[in-house]
C-alpha positions in Angstrom: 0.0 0.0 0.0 1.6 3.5 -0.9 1.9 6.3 1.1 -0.6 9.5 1.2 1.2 12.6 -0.6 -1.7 14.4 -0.7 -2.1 18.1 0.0 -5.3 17.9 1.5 -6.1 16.0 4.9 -7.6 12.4 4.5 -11.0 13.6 5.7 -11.1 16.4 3.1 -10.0 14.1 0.3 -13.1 11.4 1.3 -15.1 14.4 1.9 -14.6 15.9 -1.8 -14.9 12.4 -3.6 -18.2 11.5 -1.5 -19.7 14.7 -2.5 -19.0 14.0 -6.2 -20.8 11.0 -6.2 -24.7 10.6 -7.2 -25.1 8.4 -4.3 -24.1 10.7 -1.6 -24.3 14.3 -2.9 -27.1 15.4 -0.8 -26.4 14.2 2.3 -27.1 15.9 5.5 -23.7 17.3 6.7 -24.3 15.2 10.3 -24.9 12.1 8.4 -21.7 12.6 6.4 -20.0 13.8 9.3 -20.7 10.4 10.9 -20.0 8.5 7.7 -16.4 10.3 7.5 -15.9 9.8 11.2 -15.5 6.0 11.1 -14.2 5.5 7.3 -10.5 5.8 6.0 -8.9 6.5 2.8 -6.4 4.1 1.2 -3.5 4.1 -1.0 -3.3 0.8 -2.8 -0.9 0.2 -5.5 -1.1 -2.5 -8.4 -1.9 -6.0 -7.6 -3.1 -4.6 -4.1 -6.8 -6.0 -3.1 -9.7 -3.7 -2.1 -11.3 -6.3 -0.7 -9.2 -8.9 0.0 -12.0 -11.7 -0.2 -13.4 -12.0 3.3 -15.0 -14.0 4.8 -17.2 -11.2 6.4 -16.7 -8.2 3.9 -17.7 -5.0 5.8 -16.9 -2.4 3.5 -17.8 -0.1 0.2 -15.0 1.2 -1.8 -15.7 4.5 -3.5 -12.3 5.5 -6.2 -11.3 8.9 -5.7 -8.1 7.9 -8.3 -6.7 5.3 -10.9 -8.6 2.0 -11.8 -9.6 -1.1 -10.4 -10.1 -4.3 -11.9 -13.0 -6.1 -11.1 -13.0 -10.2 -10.6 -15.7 -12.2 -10.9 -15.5 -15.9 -9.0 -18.1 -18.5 -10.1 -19.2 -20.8 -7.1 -17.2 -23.5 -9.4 -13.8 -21.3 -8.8 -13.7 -19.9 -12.3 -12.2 -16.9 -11.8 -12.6 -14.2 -15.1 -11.5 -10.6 -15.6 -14.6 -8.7 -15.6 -14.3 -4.9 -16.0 -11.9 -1.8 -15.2 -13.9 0.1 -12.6 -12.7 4.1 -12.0 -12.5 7.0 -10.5 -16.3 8.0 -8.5 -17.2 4.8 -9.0 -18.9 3.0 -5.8 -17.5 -0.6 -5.2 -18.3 -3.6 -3.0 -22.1 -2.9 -2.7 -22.9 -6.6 -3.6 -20.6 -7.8 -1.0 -22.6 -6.6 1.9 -25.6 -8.8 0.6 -24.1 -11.7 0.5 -24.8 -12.8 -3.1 -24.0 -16.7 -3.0 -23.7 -16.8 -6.9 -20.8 -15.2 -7.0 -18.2 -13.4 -5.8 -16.1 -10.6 -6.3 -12.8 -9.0 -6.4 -11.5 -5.9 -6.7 -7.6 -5.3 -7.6 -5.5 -2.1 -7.9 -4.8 -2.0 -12.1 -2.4 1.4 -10.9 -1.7 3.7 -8.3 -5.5 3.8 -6.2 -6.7 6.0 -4.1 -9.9 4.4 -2.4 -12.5 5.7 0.2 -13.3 2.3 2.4 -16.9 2.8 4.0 -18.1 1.0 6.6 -20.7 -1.2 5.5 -22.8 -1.7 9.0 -22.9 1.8 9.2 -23.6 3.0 6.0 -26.7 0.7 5.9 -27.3 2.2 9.2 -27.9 5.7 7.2 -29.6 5.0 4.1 -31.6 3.2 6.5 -32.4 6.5 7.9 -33.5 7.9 5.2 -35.4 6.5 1.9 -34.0 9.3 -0.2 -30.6 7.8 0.6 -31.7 4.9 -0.6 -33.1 5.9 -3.8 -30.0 8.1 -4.5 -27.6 5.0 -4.0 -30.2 2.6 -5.5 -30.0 4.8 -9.0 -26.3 5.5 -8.7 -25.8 1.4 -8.8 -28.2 0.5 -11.5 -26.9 3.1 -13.4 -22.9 1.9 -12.9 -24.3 -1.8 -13.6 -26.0 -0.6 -16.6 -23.0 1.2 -18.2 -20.8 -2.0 -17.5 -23.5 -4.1 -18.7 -23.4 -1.7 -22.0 -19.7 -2.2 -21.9 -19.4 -6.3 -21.7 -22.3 -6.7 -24.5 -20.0 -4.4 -26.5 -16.6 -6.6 -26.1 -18.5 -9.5 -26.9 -20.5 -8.8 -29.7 -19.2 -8.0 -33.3 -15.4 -9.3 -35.2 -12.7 -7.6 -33.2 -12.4 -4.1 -34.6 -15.8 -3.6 -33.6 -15.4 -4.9 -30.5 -12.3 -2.8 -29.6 -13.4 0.4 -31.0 -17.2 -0.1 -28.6 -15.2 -1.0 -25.5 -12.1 1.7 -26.0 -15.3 4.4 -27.5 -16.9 3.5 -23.9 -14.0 3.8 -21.4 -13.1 6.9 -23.0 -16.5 8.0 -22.1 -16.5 7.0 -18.5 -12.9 7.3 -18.1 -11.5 9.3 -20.5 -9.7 12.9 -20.0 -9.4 15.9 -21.8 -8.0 19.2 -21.0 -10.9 21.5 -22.7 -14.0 20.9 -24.5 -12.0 20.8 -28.1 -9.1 18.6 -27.5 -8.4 14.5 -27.7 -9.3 12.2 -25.0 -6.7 10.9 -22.9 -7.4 7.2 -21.7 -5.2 5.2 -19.3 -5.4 1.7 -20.6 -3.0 -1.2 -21.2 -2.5 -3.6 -24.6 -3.1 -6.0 -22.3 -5.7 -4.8 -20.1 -7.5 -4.4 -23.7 -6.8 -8.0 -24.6 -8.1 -9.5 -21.3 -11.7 -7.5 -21.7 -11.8 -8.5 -25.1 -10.9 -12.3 -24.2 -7.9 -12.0 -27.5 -4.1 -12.1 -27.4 -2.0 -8.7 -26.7 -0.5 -9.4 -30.1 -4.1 -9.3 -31.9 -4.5 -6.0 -30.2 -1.8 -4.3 -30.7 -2.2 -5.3 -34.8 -6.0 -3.4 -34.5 -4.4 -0.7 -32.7 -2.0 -0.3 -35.2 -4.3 -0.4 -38.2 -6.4 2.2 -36.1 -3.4 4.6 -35.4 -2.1 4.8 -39.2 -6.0 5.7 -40.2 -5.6 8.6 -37.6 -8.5 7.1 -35.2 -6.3 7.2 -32.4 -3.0 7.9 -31.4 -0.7 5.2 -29.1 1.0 5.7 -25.9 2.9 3.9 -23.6 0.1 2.6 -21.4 -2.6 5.2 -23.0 -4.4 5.6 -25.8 -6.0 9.4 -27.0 -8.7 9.2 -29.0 -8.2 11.7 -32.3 -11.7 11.3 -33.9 -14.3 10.3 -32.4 -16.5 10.1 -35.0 -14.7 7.9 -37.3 -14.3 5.8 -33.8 -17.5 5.2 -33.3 -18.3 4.3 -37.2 -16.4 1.5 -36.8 -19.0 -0.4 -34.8 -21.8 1.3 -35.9 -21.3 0.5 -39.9 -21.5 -2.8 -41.1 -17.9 -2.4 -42.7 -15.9 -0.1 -41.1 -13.3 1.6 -43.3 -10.4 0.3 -41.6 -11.1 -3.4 -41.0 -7.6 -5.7 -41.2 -9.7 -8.1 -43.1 -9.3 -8.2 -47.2 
């Protein structure tokens, strides 16, 4: 776990990236005050676990920073890379209840910087309130319906499709630019790419290639920056994109 060189106390840092979140944006100051009180942030770096597979999990995990892979674990012991999870994103939820169908995992993919909420007591508060509840309620269907949108589009489609969809919607969950008219920067690996997509880092690279020389994108070590957007998104919505490998 790394060390906290942040400017701003621990406290403030939770207190900013709870505040950004749908779930908890309109909290009473004394119930976020209480919720502050007994959480703690946490710098994880890659390969460290969130959650750490507990017997008992008691916690949420909201990102303030970096990404976080998500593991699924069958009851069989099949273990599958799921999605990259980000920053405002509210993890763990399923945990709490208990789900015997599955289980998951959630690993530092970088440098993390992680709000860890106690579970007892945050059900403690939303059960205070039903508005709580409905806040958190939409803010998880909605993060389950984006990564459901996400996994249909690495699994549907040949492989450029496939890879423009799933780096067209990172970008737009993850992505970065500095003002409304410049490229999006996204943090994501070759291989982190070929693990979503279930293909070899070597069949990825080759489609990121063919997608850099047609001006699409532009690669970087560990990054990609999206250059056109449009033309991006044409390659999954036409039935043959322009700049398919195949003859």
């Amino acid at each position: 776990m790394a060390t906290n060189n942040s400017a701003l106390s621990d406290k403030e840092v939770m207190a900013l990236t709870l505040r950004k979140t749908r779930a908890f944006a309109a909290w009473p100051p004394t119930a976020m005050s209480q919720l502050l009180a007994s959480s703690r942030l946490c710098w994880h770096v890659r390969g460290d676990s969130l959650s750490g597979l507990t017997e008992a999990p008691d916690e949420v995990f909201v990102v303030a920073s970096g990404q976080v892979i998500q593991f699924e674990t069958s009851p069989g012991g099949i273990r599958l890379y799921w999605a990259l999870r980000g920053p405002g994103q509210i993890l763990g939820f399923s945990l709490l209840l208990d789900l015997a169908e599955s289980r998951r995992e959630f690993v530092a993919n970088d440098d993390v910087v992680a709000v860890h909420v106690p579970g007892r007591l945050l059900f403690e508060l939303l059960d205070a309130s039903p508005v709580r509840w409905k806040d958190m309620g939409r803010m998880l269907v909605q993060q389950e319906r984006e990564q459901m949108d996400l996994i249909f589009g690495q699994i549907t489609g040949e492989l450029p499709q496939r890879l423009a969809k799933t780096i067209h919607q990172l970008a737009a969950l993850q992505g970065i630019r500095a003002n409304e008219e410049s490229a999006i920067h996204l943090r994501l690996t070759r291989q982190d790419l070929a693990s979503l997509l279930g293909v070899s880092r070597q069949s990825v690279q080759k489609e990121l290639i063919t997608l850099e020389a047609a001006g699409v994108v532009k690669l970087k070590y560990n990054a990609i920056v999206i250059l056109d957007e449009f033309a991006l998104k044409r390659i999954f919505t036409d039935p043959l994109p322009l700049w398919s490998t195949k003859v």
